[in-house]
N, C-alpha and C positions, 0 to 999 in steps of 0.2 A: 452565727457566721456572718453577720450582716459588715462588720467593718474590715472584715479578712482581705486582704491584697490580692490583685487577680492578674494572673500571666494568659498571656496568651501563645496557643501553640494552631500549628498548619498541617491540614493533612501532607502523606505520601513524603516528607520528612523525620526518620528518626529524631527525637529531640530528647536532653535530660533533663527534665522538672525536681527541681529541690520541693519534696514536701515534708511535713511534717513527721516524725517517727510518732508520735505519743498523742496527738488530736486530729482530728476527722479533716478528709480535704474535698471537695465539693469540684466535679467534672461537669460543665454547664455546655450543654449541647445549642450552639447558640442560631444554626441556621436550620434546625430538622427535629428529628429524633433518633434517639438511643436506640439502635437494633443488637448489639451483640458487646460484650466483652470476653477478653481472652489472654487469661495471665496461669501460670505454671502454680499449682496445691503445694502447699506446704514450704511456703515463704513469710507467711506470717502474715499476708495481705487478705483482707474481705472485702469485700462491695457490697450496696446495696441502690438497686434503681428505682427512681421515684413511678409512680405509676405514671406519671405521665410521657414517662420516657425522655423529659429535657435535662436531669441531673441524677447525676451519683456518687454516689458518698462512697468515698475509701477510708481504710484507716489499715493499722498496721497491729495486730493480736500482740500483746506482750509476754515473753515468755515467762512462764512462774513456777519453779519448782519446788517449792515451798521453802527454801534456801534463800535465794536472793532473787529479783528480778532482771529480765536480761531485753533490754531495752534495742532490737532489730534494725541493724546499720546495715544490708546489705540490698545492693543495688536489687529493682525487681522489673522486668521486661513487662511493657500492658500495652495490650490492642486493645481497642474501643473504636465501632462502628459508630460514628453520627451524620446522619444528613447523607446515607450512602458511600460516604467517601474513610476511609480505612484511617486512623492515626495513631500512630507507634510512638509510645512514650518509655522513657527506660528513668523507672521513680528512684530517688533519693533520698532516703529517709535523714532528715535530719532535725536538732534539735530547735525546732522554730513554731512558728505561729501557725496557724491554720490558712490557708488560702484556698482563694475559689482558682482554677483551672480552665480558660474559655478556648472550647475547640470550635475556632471560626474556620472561614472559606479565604480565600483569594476573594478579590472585589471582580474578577472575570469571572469565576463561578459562578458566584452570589447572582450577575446578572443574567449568565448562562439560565442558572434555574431559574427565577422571576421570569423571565422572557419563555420557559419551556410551560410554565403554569399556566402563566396570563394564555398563549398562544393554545392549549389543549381547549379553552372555554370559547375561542372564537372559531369562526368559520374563516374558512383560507383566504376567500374576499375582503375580510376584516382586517385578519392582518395584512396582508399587503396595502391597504389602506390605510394600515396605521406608519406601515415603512414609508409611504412615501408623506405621512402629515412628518413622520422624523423627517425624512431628507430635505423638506423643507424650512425646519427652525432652525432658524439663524442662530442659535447658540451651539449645534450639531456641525453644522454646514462652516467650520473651521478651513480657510484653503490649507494646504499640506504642502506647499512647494511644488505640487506635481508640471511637468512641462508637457505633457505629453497631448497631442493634436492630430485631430482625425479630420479627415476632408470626405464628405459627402456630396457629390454633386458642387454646387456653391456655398456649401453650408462648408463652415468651420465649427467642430468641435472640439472644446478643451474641458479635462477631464480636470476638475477640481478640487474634488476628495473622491475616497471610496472609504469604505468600512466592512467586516464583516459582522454580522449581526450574530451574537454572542448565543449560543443555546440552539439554534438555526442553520441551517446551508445556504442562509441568504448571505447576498452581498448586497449595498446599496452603492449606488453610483451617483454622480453629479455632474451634467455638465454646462457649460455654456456655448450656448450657440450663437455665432455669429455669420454675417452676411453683408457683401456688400451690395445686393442686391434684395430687393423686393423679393417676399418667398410669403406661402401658404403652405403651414406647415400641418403635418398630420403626425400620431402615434406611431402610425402603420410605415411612419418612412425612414424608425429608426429601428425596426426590427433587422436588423445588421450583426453580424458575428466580431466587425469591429470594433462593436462597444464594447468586449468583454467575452471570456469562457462561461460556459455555461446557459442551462434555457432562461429566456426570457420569460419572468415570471407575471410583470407590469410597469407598463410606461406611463408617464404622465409628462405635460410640458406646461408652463407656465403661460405664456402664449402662444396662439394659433397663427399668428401673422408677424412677419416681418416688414418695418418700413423703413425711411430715410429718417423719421423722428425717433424709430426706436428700434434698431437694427441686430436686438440679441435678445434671447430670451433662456429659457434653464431648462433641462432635462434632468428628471430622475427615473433611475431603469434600478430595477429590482431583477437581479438574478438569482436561478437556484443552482448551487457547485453542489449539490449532492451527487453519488453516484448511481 
């Protein structure tokens, strides 16, 4: 099956895959593993799962009554568990080639879990240390159009981006601070309900001091919207 053609389908959508009636088709679990399939006896379809649980071979029994051969055209309902997430195929037997089948993620899931894995192995310290080394790189920290401005005291802040962070109840913030005044800034002076719903999980600022050479500096605030 190495040169076989490969479709790709999504969970949590019904979809119709044309497979083969007559050679084997190959279901390739490509973010997890295989926990469950679930199709209706006596359709004329078998399976079998690799042990490793990343692929499974379908094919379709041909009828034989010792008369003629009766080659199985009828549509067949198949649920297949991969990667936790449920995908509903409704097979087409036709007369074609062999193909492989890739049951992927969305590119928000896919981060979703990466971000739930990485995060089970660190300590909470860590992650949020690693949210704010993101809200720092410059290739993250995209502005979004946002207009929106908050007044502290003599501080002006503008909020730059936000993001929610994928697999988490974080959100990350960004903002910039400006002054047209001399300020000594601390952490502890943006722990404010203006900045956002939710607890404040951790602040960081890029500078401690405000002057006339350099009168703005950046805030990122880690919140948790969990309930």
């Amino acid at each position: 099956m190495n040169n076989a053609s490969a479709i790709v389908v999504m969970p949590e959508i019904t979809t119709v895959v044309p497979v083969s009636s007559t050679d084997m088709t190959r279901l390739k679990c490509v973010h997890g593993q295989i926990s469950a399939v679930d199709y209706v006896a006596g359709t004329g379809l078998i399976h079998t799962t690799h042990k490793n649980n990343k692929n499974t071979i379908i094919n379709f029994q041909q009828l034989d009554d010792g008369v003629e051969r009766k080659i199985i055209s009828a549509k067949v309902s198949f649920g297949i568990i991969c990667a936790d997430e449920y995908y509903q195929l409704v097979l087409d037997p036709q007369p074609m080639e062999t193909q492989v089948i890739q049951l992927q993620l969305p590119e928000l899931k896919i981060t979703a879990k990466s971000n739930k894995t990485s995060n089970e192995n660190k300590s909470n310290e860590q992650v949020l240390l690693d949210l704010i080394k993101q809200s720092r790189d410059q290739s993250f920290n995209q502005k979004i159009g946002l207009d929106e401005k908050i007044y502290l005291g003599d501080l002006q802040l503008k909020l730059l981006n936000e993001t929610n962070v994928a697999g988490t109840n974080y959100q990350i913030k960004r903002f910039v601070i400006t002054s047209n005044k001399e300020a000594s800034l601390s952490e502890k002076d943006f722990i404010n309900t203006k900045l956002g719903s939710g607890n404040i999980r951790a602040i960081s600022l890029d500078d401690q001091q405000l002057s006339k050479a350099k009168n703005y500096t950046y805030l990122h605030l880690i919140l948790d919207r969990g309930n």
